[in-house]
N, C-alpha and C positions, 0 to 999 in steps of 0.2 A: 173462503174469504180470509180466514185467519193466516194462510199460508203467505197469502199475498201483501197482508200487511207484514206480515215477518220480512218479508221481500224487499219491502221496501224501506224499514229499519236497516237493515244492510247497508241498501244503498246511500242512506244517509248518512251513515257510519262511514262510510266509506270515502265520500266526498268531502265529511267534516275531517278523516284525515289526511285527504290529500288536499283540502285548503291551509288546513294547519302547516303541513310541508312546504307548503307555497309560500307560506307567509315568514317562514322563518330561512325560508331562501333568502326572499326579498328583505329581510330582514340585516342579515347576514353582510347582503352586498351592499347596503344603503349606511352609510356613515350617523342618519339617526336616526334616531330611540322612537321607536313606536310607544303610542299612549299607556299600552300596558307595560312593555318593560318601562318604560318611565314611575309606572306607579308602584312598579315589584322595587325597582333600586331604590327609591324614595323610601319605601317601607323600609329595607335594609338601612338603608344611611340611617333613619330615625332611629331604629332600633342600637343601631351603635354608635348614635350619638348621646342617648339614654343612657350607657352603658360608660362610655367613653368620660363623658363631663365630670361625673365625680371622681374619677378615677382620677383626671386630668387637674381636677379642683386639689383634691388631695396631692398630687405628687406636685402640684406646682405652689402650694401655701409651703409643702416642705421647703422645698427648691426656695423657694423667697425668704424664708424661716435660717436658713443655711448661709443663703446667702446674706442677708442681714448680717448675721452673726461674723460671717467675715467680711463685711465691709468694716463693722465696729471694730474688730480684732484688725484689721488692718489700718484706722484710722488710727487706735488705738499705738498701735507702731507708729509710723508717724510720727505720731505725738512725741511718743518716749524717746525717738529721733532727731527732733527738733529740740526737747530741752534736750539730749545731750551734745549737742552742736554747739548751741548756745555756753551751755558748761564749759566745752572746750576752748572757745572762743574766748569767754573771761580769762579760763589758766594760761591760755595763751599770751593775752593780754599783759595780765600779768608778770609770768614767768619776763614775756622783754620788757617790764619795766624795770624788773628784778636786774637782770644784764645791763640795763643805761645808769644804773647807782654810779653817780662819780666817784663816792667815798668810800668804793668798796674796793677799789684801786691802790688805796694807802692802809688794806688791810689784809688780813688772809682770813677772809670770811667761811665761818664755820655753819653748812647748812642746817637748820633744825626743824624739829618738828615736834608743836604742842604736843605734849600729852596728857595731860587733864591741866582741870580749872575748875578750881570750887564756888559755886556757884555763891557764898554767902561772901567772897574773897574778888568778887571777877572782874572787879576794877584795881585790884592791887595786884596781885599774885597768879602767876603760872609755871609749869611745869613744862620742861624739854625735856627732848630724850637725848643729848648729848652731857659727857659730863668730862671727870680730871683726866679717864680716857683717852677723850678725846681733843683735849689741850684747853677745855675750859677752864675758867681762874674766875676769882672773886671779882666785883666789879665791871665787867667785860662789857662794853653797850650791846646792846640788842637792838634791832633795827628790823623793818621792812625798804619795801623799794620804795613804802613813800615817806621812809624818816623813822628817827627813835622811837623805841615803844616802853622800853626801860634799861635796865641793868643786873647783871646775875646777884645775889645776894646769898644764893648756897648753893655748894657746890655736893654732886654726890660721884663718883664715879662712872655711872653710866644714868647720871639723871641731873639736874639743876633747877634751881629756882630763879626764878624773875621777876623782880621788883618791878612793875607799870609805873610809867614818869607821873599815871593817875594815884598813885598809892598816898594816902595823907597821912603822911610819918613825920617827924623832924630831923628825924636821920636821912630821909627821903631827898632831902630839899637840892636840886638841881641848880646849877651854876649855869647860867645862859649866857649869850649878847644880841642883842635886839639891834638890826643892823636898819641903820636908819643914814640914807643918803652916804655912804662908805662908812660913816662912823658906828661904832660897835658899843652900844652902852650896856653896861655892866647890870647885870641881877640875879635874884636868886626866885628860885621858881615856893611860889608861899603855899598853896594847896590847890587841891582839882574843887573845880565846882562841878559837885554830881549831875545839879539842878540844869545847867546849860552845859554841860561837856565843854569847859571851858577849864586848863592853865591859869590859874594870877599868878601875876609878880607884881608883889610888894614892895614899897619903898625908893619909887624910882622919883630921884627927884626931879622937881621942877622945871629946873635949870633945863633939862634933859630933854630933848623934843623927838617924841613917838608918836607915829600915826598908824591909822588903821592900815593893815596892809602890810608893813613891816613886818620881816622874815627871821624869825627867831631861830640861834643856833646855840648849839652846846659852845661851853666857852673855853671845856680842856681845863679847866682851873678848880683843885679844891676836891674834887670827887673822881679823877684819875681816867674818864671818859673820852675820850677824842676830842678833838676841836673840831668845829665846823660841821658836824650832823645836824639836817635840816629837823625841826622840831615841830613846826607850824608855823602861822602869822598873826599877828595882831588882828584881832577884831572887835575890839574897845577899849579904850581910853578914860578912865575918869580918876579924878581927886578923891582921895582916900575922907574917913568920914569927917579926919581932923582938917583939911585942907593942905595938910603940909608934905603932901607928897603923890605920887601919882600910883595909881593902880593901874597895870595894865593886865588886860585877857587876850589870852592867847590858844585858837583853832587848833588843836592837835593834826597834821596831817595822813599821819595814820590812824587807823578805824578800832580803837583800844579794844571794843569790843567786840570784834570778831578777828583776831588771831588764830589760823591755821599754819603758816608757816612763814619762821624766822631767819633771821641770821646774827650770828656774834662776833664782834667785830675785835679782834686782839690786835690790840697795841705798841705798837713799836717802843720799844725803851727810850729811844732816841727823842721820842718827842713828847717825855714827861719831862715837867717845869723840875728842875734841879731843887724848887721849894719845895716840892710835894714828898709826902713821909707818910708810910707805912707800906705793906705789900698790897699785895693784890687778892 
């Protein structure tokens, strides 16, 4: 009895592997997934998706981490891109305002460049880096492209001082003409008002008809400067406190307090007043 059931263990070994062969025939030639490989690859995939995720979490928080970091760094550019665009835009600006100066045509303009300014000083006094050198002289005007800024007051060989047409001195005092309708009326420049960055001229009489708007120039007379440098315009008008004469305030057109770069304007001999006396 026993043999026979041995017997027949066989046989079922034997048929279970020639169905298993069977099935992985058919398996083979049929494009899909039987339920059990279905649940074998499912297992696989889980298990390396278990595997994969964090891996994947990690390399890709880097990757974002990185990448951040150069999107910032690249904004970052940009930026520093655009102001210096901007930068160049103004010097450019500038620079051809500098080249349209009419008055720099009756001169042989000497280019300069601040080089300090003492900050308890910074409405009177500055420092260029041109000096006897370089054919600098005492009195010389200084100028931007949008008008006077002052006049040399010391000379050093490779260096110079500059008196600001803001400086409150009495030696200071500027000879104007306030050009009103062709006519040029005469004055002298009285002190800066720190309060409103504003020029007066004192003692313009009455008689005298100045309005707001009027283009104030050097008047060449008395202080050895050019004639005709734009200075600014009027921007009010009032009677002094006696009544007896008119104050007028006058807009600097140049920006006194931000001087980077000047120019000195040497004067023709020819067109000093034969009344004028001393050197330069």
């Amino acid at each position: 009895m026993s043999k026979f059931f041995k017997n027949n263990k066989l046989i079922v070994i034997l048929c279970a592997i020639i169905v298993f062969i069977a099935l992985i025939g058919v398996s083979l030639r049929s494009q899909t997934q039987s339920p059990v490989e279905q649940y074998v690859g499912d297992s696989v995939a889980f298990g390396q998706r278990v595997v994969s995720y964090p891996v994947q979490f990690v390399s890709g928080s880097i990757g974002t981490l990185f990448s951040k970091e150069s999107s910032k760094e690249q904004s970052s550019k940009v930026k520093q891109l655009e102001v210096e665009n901007e930068r160049l835009k103004a010097e450019n600006k500038k620079y051809k305002k500098e080249l349209d100066i009419e008055d720099i045509s009756k001169f042989e303009p000497i280019s300069s460049t601040v080089l300090s300014r003492n900050p308890d000083q910074w409405m009177n006094t500055l420092v260029i880096n041109q000096g006897s050198k370089d054919g600098i002289q005492k009195n010389m005007a200084v100028l931007t492209s949008e008008g006077l800024v002052g006049r040399i007051s010391k000379v050093n060989q490779f260096s110079s001082q500059v008196d600001l047409i803001s400086t409150n001195t009495r030696s200071n005092r500027l000879s104007v003409n306030i050009q009103h309708k062709g006519k040029n009326i005469f004055g002298l420049i009285d002190h800066y008002d720190t309060k409103n960055d504003e020029l007066v001229i004192a003692d313009i009489s009455n008689k005298d008809s100045v309005k707001k708007g009027d283009k104030v120039v050097t008047s060449g007379l008395a202080d050895q400067l050019p004639s005709s440098i734009y200075i600014g315009e009027v921007s009010k008008v009032e009677n002094d406190q006696y009544g007896l004469s008119k104050e007028v305030r006058v807009k600097t057109a140049a920006n006194l307090s931000d001087l980077n770069h000047v120019y000195v304007a040497k004067r023709n001999p020819e067109t000093i007043p034969n009344n004028e006396s001393g050197d330069n």
